[in-house]
Each structure stands twice: as C-alpha cells, then as structure tokens.
N, C-alpha and C positions, 0 to 999 in steps of 0.2 A: 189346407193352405195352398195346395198348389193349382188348385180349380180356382181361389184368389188371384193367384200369382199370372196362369195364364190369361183368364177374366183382363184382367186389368190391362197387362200389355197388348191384349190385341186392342183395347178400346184403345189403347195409348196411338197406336198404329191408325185407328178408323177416322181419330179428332182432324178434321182439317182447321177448328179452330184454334185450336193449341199449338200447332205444328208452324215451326218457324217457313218463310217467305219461301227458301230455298230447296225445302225437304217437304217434298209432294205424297200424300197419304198412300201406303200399300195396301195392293190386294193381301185382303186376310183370312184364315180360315182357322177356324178354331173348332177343335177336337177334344174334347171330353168322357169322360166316364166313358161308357159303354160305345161313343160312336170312335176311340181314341184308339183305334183297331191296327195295326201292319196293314191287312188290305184296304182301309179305308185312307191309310197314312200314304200308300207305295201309291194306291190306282192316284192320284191329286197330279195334278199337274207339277211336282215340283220345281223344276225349271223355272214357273213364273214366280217366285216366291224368294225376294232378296236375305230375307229370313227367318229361320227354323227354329222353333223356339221348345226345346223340352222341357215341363217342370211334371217329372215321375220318377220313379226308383232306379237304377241301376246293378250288376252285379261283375265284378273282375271275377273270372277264371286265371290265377296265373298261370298254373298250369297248361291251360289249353286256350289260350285268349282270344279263339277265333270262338270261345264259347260262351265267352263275357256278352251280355246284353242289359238292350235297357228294355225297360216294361212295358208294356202298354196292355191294353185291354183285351183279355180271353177271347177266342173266339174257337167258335166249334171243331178248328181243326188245327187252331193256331194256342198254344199258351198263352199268347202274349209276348212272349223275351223275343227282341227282337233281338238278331245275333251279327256280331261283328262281320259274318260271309252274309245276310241279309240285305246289310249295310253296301255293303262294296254293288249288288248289283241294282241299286239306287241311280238315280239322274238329278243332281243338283244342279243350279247355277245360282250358289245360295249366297250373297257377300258374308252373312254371318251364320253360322248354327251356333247355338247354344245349348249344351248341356247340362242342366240343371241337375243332376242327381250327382251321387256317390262315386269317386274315384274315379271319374270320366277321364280324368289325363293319363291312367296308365296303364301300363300292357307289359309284358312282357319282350326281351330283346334278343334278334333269333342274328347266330351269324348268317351273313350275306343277305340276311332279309331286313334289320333294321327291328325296330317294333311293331310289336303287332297288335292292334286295341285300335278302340274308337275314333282314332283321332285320324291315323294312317286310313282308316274305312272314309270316314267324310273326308277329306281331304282329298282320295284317291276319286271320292267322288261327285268332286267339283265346289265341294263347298272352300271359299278363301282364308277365312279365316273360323276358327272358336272359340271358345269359351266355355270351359273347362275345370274340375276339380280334383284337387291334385289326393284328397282323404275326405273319408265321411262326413258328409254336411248336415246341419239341422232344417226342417222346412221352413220354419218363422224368419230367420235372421235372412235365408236363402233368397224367399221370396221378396223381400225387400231391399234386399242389391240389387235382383233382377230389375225389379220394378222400377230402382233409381236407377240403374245400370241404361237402362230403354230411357227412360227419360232426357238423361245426357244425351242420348244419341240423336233423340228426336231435336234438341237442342242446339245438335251441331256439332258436339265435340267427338274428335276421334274415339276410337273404343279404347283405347289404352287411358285415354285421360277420364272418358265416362266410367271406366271402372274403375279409376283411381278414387273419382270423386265419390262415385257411390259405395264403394268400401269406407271414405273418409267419412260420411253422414253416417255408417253403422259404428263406427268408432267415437263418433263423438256421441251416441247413444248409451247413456251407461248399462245398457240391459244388453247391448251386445256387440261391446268396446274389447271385448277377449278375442284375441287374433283365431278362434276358432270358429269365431263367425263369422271370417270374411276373407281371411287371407285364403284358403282354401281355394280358389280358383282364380284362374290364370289364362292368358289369352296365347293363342297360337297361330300364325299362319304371318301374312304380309307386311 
C-alpha cells in the first residue's frame, strides 16, 4: 500500500489536467523499492522540490531520539534508517514534508534544547511546514488520507482544511470511521 500511496500522489502532482487554473504541475520524483535509498534521497536536488512526501516505516528511540529513523531502502553500506543527525544535514526548501509512517510527531524533550525528533530535524532544515503522526498508523486508512489529503491541496485548500476534509471522507467511511484511523496525524509549522 504504500507503493499505492506514493504511485498515486505523484501522478496526482504530474496531472496538469486535473490541477486547478492556479496551481501549476511540480517537478516530481518518485523513489521506490530498492531505488528508495539515503543516497539516492540526499544526492536529488532537494531544494527544487515544494514537496516531500514519505510513505514507509518509522521507528522512535526515546531514549536516544537522535537515533529514531525513518526507513528507506538497504544499501551496501547504508541499513536503510535514516536517522534524525542524517536529517539535520539535509537542504530543504520544501513548503510541505509529509511523514507518513509511525509516531513521526514525537521525540523526546531535553532541557535548554527543546525536543529532539523528526520534526525539529526537518524544520531546522528548511522544510515550512509537516505533516505528522502523533502514534502508530495502519497503511490502508493512511494511504488514503494521504491521497485525499494531496488532492485538497491540489484543489486549493489550505493544508489545515485539506486535512480536515480528508480525515472527514475517512470518517464517513464506515471501515475506517474509528478516530484511529485518522486522527493520528497532525500538521506543524506556519
């Protein structure tokens, strides 16, 4: 489902006929399976990319939250996790990331440093705002807020209201109208 979930939104991003008068089609790049790498994620221009869209696992260290990561695809020298000190030496200029996996909103809280997780990582590097999960998410219910979540937006409506709306369409779904399919994530930044 989450090769669904990204599949779908970048096409959602490619449609210039679907895309309202105002909202001009983005450059897109889409990472998968095995090309869904750190070094194939980090070397991308990031910067040209308004925005970042993750749909893979994640894991919270609270204990050590600089050692919480999200996953992406093995590589010979790499596991995969990428990790919250990975994150920080990043170059954004992203208006949204979205974090699609497990417990993305939280971190640990250090005095004089504030919190320390995923969010203070993108944000410190340059991304505006997120999109975030506050406890473990399932992938069906997930990938289908994302999906309507991008759609609002391509739409035109703010991200606060596009997530309102596309949380409301999972709610009026009786298969996944249980607040644990959707309240789960929560927007941060401007």
């Amino acid at each position: 489902l989450t090769q669904y979930e990204a599949v779908t939104i970048s096409s959602q991003f490619r449609d210039k006929a679907s895309l309202k008068e105002y909202f001009s089609p983005h450059k897109t790049k889409l990472l998968l399976g095995d090309d869904a790498t750190y070094s194939r994620f980090s070397e991308s221009n990031l910067s040209d990319f308004d925005y970042i869209h993750f749909a893979t696992h994640a894991f919270i260290n609270e204990e050590n939250p600089e050692f919480s990561a999200i996953l992406l695809y093995p590589e010979e020298d790499n596991s995969g996790a990428t990790y919250v000190g990975d994150i920080f030496n990043l170059e954004l200029d992203a208006n949204l990331v979205v974090l699609g996996a497990c417990q993305t909103a939280l971190g640990s809280i250090y005095k004089g440093e504030g919190m320390i997780g995923f969010t203070r990582a993108f944000i410190y590097t340059g991304a505006s705002n997120l999109a975030v999960s506050m406890w473990r998410v399932s992938d069906q219910p997930t990938a289908y807020l994302m999906i309507d979540f991008y759609d609002y937006i391509r739409q035109g409506y703010d991200y606060s209201d596009a997530l309102r709306k596309a949380k409301l369409n999972l709610i009026s779904n009786p298969q996944f109208a249980n607040p644990v399919n959707w309240a789960a994530f929560t927007l941060i930044g401007r």
